[in-house]
C-alpha positions in Angstrom: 0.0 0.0 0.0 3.0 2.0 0.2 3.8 2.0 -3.2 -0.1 2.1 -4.3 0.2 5.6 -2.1 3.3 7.0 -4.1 1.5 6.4 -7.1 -1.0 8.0 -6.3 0.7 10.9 -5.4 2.2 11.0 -8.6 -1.0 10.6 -10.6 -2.7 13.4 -8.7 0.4 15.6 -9.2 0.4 14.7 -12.6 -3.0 15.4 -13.7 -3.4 18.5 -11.8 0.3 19.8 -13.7 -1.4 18.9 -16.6 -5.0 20.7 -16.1 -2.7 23.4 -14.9 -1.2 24.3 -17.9 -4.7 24.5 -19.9 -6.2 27.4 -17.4 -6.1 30.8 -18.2 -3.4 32.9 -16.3 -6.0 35.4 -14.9 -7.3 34.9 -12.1 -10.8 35.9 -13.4 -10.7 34.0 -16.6 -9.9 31.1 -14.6 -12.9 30.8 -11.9 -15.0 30.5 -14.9 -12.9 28.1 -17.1 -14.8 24.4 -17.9 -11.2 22.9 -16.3 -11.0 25.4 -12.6 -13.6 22.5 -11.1 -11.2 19.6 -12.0 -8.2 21.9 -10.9 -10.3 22.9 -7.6 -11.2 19.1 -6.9 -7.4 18.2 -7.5 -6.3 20.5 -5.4 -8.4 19.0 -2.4 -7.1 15.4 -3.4 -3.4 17.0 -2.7 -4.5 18.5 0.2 -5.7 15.5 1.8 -2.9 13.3 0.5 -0.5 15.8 2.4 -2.1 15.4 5.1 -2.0 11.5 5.0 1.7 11.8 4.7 2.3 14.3 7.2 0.2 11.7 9.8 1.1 8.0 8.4 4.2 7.9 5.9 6.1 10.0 7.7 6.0 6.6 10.1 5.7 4.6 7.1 9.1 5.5 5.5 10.8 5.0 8.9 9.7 1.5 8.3 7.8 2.0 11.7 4.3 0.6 9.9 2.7 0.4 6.7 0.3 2.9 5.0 -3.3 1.1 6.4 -6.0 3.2 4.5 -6.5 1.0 1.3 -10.0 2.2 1.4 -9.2 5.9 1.1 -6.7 4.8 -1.8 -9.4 3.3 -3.9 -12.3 6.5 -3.0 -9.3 8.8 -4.0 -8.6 6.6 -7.5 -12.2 6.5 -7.4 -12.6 10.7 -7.7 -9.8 11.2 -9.8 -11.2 9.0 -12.6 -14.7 10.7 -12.0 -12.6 13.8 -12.4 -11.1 12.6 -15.7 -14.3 11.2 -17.5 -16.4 14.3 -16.8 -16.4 17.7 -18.3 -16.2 20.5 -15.8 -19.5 22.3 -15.5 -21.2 18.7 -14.2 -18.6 18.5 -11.7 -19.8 19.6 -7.9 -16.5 19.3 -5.9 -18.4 19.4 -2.3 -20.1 16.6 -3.4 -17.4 14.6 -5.1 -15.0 15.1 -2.2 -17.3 14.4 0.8 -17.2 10.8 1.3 -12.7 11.1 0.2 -12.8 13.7 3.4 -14.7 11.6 5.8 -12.9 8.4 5.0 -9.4 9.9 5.0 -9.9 12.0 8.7 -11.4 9.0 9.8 -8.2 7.4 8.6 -6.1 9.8 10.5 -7.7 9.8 13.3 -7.7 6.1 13.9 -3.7 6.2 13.1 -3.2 8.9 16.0 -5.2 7.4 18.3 -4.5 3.9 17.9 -1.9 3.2 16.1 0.4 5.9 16.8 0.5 5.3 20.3 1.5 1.3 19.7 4.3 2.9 17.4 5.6 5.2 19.9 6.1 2.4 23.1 7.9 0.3 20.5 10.1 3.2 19.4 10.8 4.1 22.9 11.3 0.5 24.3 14.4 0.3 21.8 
């Protein structure tokens, strides 16, 4: 799950470079481009994915655990290619991103209170 994690990282990163580029540069011509949902929706994928690193690989690539949350890996694949096949005016990010956001801080939250504890005695027993 590690690696399915990376990846993801790298296709979110990707996409959003991509969708980037084909924006406006002004700010006003952009709010009202067919692409600024995708780009807004992205933007709140990398957002969260930041945060799952911050919380869990930051453990992970100590080689204290392993990323857990297969679940939020599949929801985010799961928006992202909802993203992808859809043109932008049908997109409604709040929507879209609701059950990614409830699933990932569920995700962290677990990790902090369960897990991280757990992780912590065995760091500090040696």
């Amino acid at each position: 799950m590690n690696r399915g994690f990376r990846q993801l990282e790298r296709i979110v990163s990707a996409r959003q470079a991509a969708i980037r580029t084909k924006l406006p540069r002004r700010e006003s011509e952009r709010r009202t481009h067919p692409l600024s949902r995708h780009c807004e929706v992205l933007s709140a994928i990398e957002t969260r994915l930041s945060l799952l690193k911050m919380s869990i690989m930051r453990y992970a690539d100590e080689g204290h655990c392993c990323f857990f949350a297969g679940k939020v890996l599949d929801e985010i694949g799961s928006v992202c290619r909802s993203v992808q096949s859809t043109n932008g005016l049908s997109i409604r990010p709040y929507k879209l991103l609701h059950e990614m956001r409830d699933i990932s801080s569920m995700a962290v939250e677990h990790f902090e209170d369960v897990l991280l504890p757990m992780i912590r005695r065995r760091i500090s027993s040696g």
